[in-house]
C-alpha positions as CSV (number, residue, x, y, z in Angstrom):
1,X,36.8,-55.3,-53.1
2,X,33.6,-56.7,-51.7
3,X,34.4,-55.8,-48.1
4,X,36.2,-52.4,-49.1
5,X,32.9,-51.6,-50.2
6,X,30.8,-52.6,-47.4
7,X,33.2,-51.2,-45.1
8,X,33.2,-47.3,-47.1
9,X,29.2,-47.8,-46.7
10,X,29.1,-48.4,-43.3
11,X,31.9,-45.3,-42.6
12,X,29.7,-43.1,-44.5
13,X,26.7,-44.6,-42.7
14,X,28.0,-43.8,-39.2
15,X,29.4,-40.5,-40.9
16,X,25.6,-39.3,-41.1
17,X,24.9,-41.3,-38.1
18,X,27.2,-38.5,-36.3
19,X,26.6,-35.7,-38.6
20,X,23.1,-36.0,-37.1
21,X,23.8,-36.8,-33.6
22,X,26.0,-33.3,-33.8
23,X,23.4,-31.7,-34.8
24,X,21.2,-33.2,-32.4
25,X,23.3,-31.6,-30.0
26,X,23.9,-28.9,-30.7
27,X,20.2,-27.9,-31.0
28,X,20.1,-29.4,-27.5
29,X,23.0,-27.0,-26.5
30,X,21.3,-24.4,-27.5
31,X,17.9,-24.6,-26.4
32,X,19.6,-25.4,-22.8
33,X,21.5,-22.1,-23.4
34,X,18.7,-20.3,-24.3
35,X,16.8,-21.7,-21.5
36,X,19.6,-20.6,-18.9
37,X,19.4,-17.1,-20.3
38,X,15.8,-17.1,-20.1
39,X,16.0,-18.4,-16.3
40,X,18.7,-15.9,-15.2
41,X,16.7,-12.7,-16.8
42,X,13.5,-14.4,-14.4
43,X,16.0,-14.4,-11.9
44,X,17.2,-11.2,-12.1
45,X,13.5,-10.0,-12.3
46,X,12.5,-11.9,-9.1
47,X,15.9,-10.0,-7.6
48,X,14.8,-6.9,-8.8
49,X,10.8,-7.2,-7.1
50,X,12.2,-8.7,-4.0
51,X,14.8,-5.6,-3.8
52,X,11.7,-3.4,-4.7
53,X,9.4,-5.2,-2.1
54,X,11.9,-4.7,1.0
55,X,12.8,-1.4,0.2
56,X,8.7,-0.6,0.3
57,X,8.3,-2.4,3.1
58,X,11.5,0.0,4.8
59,X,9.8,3.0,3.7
60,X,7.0,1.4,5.3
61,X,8.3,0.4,8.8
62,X,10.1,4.2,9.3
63,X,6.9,5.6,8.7
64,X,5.5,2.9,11.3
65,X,8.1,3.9,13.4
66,X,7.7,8.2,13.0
67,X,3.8,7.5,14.2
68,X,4.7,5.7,16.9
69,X,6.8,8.3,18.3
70,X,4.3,10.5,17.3
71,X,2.0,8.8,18.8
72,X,4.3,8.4,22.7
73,X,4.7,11.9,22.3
74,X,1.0,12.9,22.1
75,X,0.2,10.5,24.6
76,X,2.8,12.0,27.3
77,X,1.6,15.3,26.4
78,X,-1.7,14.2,27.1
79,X,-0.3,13.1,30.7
80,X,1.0,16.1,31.3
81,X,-2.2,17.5,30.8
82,X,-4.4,15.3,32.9
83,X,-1.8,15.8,35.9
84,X,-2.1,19.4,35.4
85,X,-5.9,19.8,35.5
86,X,-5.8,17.0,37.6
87,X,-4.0,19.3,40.7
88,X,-5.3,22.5,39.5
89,X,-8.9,20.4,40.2
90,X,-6.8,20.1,43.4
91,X,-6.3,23.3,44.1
92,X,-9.5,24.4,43.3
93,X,-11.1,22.6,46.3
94,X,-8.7,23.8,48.4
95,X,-9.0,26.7,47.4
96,X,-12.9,26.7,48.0
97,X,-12.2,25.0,51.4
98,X,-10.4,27.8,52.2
99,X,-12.9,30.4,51.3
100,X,-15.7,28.5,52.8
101,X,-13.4,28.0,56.1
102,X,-15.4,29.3,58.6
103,X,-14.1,29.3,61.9
């Protein structure tokens, strides 16, 4: 009778014992839930910015890229220019050799 006792005692003993291990873990469980979720949101937020930041820096490099042929195109135009003045300049002193040509 002695040891029937002793023994119920201890099966309720580790009873609670493992009633509060449980419940140990599953408050564990669900902080490390709540901790995933709270990790994938900052995840999907740093996704989000870095999407943001390339499409910005895109935007960035076509408009980069507009100048520059903006840029080619003035400075060809520019060449043009100087060739053009350049032999008119040219012509000019020929021109002026010719009228002062005196034979």
């Amino acid at each position: 009778m002695q040891e029937n006792l002793r023994l119920g005692e201890e099966v309720r003993s580790v009873k609670k014992q493992m009633d509060r291990e449980r419940q140990q873990l599953e408050a564990e469980i669900q902080r490390l839930e709540s901790n995933a979720d709270e990790f994938h949101a900052q995840l999907e937020r740093t996704a989000e910015e870095h999407r943001s930041a390339v499409q910005d820096y895109c935007q960035k490099i076509d408009a980069l890229d507009k100048q520059l042929k903006s840029d080619k195109q003035f400075i060809e135009v520019r060449h043009v220019v100087y060739t053009f003045h350049h032999s008119l300049e040219c012509i000019r002193r020929v021109y002026r050799g010719i009228i002062n040509f005196r034979p």
